[in-house]
C-alpha positions in Angstrom: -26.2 -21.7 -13.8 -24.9 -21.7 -10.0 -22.8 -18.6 -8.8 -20.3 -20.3 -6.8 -16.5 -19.7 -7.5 -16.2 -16.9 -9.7 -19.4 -16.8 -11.3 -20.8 -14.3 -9.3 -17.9 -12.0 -10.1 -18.3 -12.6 -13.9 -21.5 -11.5 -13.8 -21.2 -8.3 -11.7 -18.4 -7.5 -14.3 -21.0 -8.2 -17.4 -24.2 -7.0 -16.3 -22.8 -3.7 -13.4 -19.6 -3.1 -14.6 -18.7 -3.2 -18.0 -22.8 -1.1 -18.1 -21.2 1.1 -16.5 -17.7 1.9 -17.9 -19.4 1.7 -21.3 -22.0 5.3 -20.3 -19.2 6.7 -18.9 -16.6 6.3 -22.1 -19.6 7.4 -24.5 -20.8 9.7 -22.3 -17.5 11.5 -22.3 -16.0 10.8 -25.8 -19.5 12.2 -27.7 -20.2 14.8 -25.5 -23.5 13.3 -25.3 -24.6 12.3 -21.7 -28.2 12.1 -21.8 -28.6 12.8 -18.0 -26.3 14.7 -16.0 -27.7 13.4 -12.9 -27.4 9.7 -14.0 -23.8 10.5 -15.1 -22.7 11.8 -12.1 -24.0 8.7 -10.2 -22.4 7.0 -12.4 -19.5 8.2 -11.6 -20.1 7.8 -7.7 -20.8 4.2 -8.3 -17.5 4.0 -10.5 -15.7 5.3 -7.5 -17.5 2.4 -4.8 -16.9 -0.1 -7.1 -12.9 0.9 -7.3 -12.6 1.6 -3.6 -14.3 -1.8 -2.9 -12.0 -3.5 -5.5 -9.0 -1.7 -3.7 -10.5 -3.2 -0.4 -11.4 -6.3 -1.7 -8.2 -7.7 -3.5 -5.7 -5.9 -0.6 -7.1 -7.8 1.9 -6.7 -11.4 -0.4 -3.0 -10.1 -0.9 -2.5 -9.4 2.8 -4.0 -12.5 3.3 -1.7 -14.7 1.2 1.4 -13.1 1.6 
């Protein structure tokens, strides 16, 4: 498997992000975080991964505008 094209941004979405939504929806909808340390990085990294996707898909409008 080569990561050229889009590859590489399938699998950040399977193996970082989708991880990572999925703790935080459980996490919140049971009640049940089993780290409250873990689920607050979590929650940092949620917030890096939407300002870099802000960043990120700004600049490739800008750019093609």
């Amino acid at each position: 498997m080569k990561l050229e094209g889009h590859n590489w941004v399938y699998m950040i979405h399977i193996f970082l992000v989708a991880p990572l939504l999925l703790y935080l929806s459980i996490g919140y909808l049971t009640d049940n975080k089993l780290n409250d340390d873990l689920y607050k990085f979590a929650m940092w990294a949620l917030l890096a991964f939407a300002t870099l996707m802000l960043v990120y898909h700004g600049n490739k409008l800008v750019s093609h505008l």
